[in-house]
C-alpha positions in Angstrom: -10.9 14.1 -13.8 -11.5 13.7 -9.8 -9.3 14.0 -7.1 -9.3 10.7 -6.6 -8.6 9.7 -10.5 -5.7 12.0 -10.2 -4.3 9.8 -7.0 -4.7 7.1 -8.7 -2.8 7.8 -11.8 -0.2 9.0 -9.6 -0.5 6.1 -7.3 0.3 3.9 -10.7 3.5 5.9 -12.2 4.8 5.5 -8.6 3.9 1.7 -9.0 6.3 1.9 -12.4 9.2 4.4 -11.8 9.6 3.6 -8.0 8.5 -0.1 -8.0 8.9 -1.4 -11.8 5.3 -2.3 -11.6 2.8 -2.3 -13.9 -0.7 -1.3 -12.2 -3.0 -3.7 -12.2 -5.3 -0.5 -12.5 -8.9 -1.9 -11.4 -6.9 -3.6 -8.4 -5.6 0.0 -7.8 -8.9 1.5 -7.9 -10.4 -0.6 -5.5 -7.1 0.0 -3.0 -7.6 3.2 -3.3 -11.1 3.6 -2.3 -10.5 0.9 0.2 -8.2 3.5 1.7 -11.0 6.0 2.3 -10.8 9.7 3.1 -7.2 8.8 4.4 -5.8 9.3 0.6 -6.3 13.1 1.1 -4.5 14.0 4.1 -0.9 14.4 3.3 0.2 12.8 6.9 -2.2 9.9 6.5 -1.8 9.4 2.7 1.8 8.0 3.3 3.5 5.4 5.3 7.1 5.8 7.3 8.6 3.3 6.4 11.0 3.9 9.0 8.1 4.2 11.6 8.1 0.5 13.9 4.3 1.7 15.7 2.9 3.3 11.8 4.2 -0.4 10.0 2.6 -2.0 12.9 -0.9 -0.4 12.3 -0.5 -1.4 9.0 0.0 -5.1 9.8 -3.1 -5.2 11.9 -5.5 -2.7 10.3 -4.6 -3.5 6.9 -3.2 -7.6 6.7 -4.8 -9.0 9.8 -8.2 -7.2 9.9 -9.1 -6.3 6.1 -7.0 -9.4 4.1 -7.5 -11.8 7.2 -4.3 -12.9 7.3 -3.2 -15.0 10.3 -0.6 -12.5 12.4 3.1 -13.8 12.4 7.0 -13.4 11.3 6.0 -13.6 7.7 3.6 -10.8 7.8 6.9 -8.7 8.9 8.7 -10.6 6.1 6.2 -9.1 3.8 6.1 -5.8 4.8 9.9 -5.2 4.5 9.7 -7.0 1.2 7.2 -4.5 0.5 9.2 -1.5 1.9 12.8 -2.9 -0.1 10.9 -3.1 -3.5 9.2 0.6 -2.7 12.9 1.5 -2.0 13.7 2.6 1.9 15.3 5.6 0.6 11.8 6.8 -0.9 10.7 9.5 1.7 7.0 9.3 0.4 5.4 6.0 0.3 1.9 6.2 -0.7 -0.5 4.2 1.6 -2.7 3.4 -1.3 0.9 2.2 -3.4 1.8 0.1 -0.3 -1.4 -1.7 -0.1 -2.0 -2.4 -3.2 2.4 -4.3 -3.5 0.7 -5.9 0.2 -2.4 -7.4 -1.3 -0.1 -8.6 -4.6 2.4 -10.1 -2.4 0.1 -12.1 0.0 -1.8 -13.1 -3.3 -5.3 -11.3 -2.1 -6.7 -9.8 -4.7 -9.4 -11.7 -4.2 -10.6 -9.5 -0.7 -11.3 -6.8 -3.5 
């Protein structure tokens, strides 16, 4: 099994204890890879949820520039729908986990 398979089967029994979500695993896959060498740096692999400039980046690398959504209050909405449903009291939040509940939420599946 590689690295990567490992993440990802991590990535999904996050998805079901943390989330109660069950892994749309290709959808996963292609996150994941989507995510790129960030998945194996500890510091990069995870998002602060806590972190107003880190959810920021996320909003514009990540909704605006790589789903092409249009930038605005519901983009926010999302990403703290996204961060309640992770659970804010989760200290690690896997980039790959986040988005992955991002693309499902915003109904993009289809960029992958």
């Amino acid at each position: 099994m590689s690295k990567r398979d490992e993440l990802i089967a991590k990535y999904a029994e996050d998805l079901k204890e943390k989330c109660g979500v069950s892994a749309d695993m290709d959808l996963l896959t292609k996150v994941t890879i989507g995510c790129g060498p960030s998945i194996y740096n500890a510091d990069a692999a995870t998002v602060s949820g806590s972190d107003e400039s880190e959810l920021a980046t996320v909003k514009t690398n990540f909704l605006i520039k790589k789903l092409g959504l249009k930038d605005g209050p519901e983009l926010d909405k999302g990403i703290d729908a996204v961060m309640e449903t992770y659970g804010k009291s989760n200290r690690n939040k896997y980039r790959a986990v986040v988005y992955y509940l991002l693309t499902k939420h915003f109904k993009k599946e289809s960029v992958y």
